[in-house]
N, C-alpha and C positions, 0 to 999 in steps of 0.2 A: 759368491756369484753362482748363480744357477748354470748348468749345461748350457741352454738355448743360450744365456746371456752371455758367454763366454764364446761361442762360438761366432755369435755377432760381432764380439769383438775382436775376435782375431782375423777374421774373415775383411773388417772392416781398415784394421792396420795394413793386410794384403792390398786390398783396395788403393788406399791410400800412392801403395808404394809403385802402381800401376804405371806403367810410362808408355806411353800412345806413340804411335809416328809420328801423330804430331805435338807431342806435345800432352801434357795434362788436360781433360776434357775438364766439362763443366760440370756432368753429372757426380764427379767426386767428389763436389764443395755441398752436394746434399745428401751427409749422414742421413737426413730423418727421413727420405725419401728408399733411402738402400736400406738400414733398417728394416721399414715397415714391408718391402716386399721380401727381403730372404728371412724374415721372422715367419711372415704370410706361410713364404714353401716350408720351413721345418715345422709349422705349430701339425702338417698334411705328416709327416714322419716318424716311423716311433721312435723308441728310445735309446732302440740297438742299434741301426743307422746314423740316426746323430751320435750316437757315441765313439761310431767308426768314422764318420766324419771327422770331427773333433780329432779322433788322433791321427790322423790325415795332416789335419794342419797343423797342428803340435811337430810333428813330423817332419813336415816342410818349413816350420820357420828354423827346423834345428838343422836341419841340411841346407837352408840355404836358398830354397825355390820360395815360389810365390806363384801358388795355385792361380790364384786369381789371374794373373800376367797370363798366365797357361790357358786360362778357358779362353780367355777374350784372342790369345795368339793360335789356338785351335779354332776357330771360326772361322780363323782367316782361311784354312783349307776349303770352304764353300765361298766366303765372301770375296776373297781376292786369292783365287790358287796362285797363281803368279807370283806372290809376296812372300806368299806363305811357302813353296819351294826355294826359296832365296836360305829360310830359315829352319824348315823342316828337321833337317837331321839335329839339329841343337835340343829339340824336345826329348822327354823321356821316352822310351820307347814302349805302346802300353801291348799289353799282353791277348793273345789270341779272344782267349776266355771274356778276358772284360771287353774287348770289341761285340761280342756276339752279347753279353747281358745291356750292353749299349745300344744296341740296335735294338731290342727288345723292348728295352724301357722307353725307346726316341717313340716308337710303333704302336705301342699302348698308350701313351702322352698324347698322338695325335690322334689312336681311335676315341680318347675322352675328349678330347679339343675338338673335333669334330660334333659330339653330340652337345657341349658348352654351348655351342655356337650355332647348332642349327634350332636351340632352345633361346638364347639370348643374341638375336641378330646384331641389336643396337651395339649390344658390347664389344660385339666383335670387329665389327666395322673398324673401332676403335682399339684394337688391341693388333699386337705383332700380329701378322702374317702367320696362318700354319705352317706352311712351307713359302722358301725362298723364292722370291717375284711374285707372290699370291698375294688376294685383295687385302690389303688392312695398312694400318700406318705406316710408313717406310723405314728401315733400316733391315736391321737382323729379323731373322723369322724365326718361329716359336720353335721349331725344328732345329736350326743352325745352333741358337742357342743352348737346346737342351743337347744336343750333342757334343757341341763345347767345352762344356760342363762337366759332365759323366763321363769325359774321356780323363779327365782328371784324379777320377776319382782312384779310391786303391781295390783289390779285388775282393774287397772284403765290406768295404762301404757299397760297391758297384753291386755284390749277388744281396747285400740285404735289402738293399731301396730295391732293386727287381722285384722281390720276395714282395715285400712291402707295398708294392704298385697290383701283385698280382694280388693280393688278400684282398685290396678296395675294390677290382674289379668282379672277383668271382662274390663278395660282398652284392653287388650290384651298386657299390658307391664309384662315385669321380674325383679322383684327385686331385686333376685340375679345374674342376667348378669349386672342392673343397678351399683347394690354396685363393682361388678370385675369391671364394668368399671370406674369408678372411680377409683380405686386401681392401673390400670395398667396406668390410663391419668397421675397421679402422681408421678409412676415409669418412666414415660417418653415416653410412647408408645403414637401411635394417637389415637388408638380405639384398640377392642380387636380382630380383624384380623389381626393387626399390629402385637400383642400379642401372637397371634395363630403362627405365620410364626415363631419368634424368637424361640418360645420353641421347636417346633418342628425340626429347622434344628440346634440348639446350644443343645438341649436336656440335657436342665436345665432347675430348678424351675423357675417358672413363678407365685407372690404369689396369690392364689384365692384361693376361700370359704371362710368358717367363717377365720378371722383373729386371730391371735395370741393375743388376749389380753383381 
């Protein structure tokens, strides 16, 4: 089994084991949906991230956590503080270090999400929210979520993806038009102009930003 493939599926047993307030949601009964978006974000990654990734979750299934539980109950700190003080001190406690490469990487995410989006309006329309309460589909916002996320991570996954986010940029590439494009070559489109025309004259979702999983 390949790296990628491997972390898909351990990522996706996490998933699985995911318990909601209320209950098991719906989006867990579509593997081929979760899949094609966190494939989309690691194909944007190199090889030394995912592999610190990877042992991340090696990691956590041998002690016992379940990252995933962890991103979606980190969100709760933006989406319901309330809830999320109920439960707070039960999380791991993350380190000064990986706060500040978190806010870094959340900050860079949305200065490319920003330029995604002032280039493909239709998609955007249609994709998370940059930030929480802002125009686009309703639920979690592109922000909440990556934040989530990368609070999870270990300090060793959290300075390479930084690293990794700064090379695309001073590159003059985007990591998150890279990851949507990916997303939408998958869904069937040629590129994301292809992508742009569909949403905009069928005005239907088109999926982009952080993914569902």
């Amino acid at each position: 089994m390949s790296l990628l493939a491997d972390v898909l599926e351990l990522e996706f047993q996490q998933f699985q084991s995911v318990q909601g307030l209320e209950g098991r949601a719906a989006c867990q009964d579509d593997e081929e949906s979760f899949r094609l978006h966190r494939r989309s974000q690691f194909l944007v990654w190199d090889s030394r991230t995912l592999s610190s990734w990877h042992a991340d979750l090696l990691l956590a299934g041998r002690s016992g956590r379940n990252l995933v539980q962890e991103k979606y109950a980190r969100m709760m700190e933006w989406t319901d503080p309330e809830v999320f003080r109920s439960f707070a001190s039960l999380l791991p406690v993350v380190p000064r270090d990986v706060r500040y490469f978190v806010e870094e990487m959340v900050e860079l995410n949305l200065r490319c999400r920003a330029e995604l989006d002032a280039r493909y309006p239709g998609l955007a329309a249609r994709s998370r929210p940059p930030r929480q309460g802002g125009e686009g589909l309703p639920g979690t916002s592109f922000e909440v979520y990556l934040r989530g996320e990368a609070l999870t991570y270990s300090r060793e996954t959290a300075a390479s993806l930084l690293q990794t986010l700064r090379d695309y940029e001073s590159q003059g590439e985007n990591p998150v038009a890279l990851t949507l494009l990916h997303t939408v070559r998958a869904l069937g489109f040629r590129d994301l102009a292809e992508a742009e025309q569909q949403a905009v004259r069928l005005e239907r979702p088109v999926p982009g930003g952080a993914p569902p999983g």
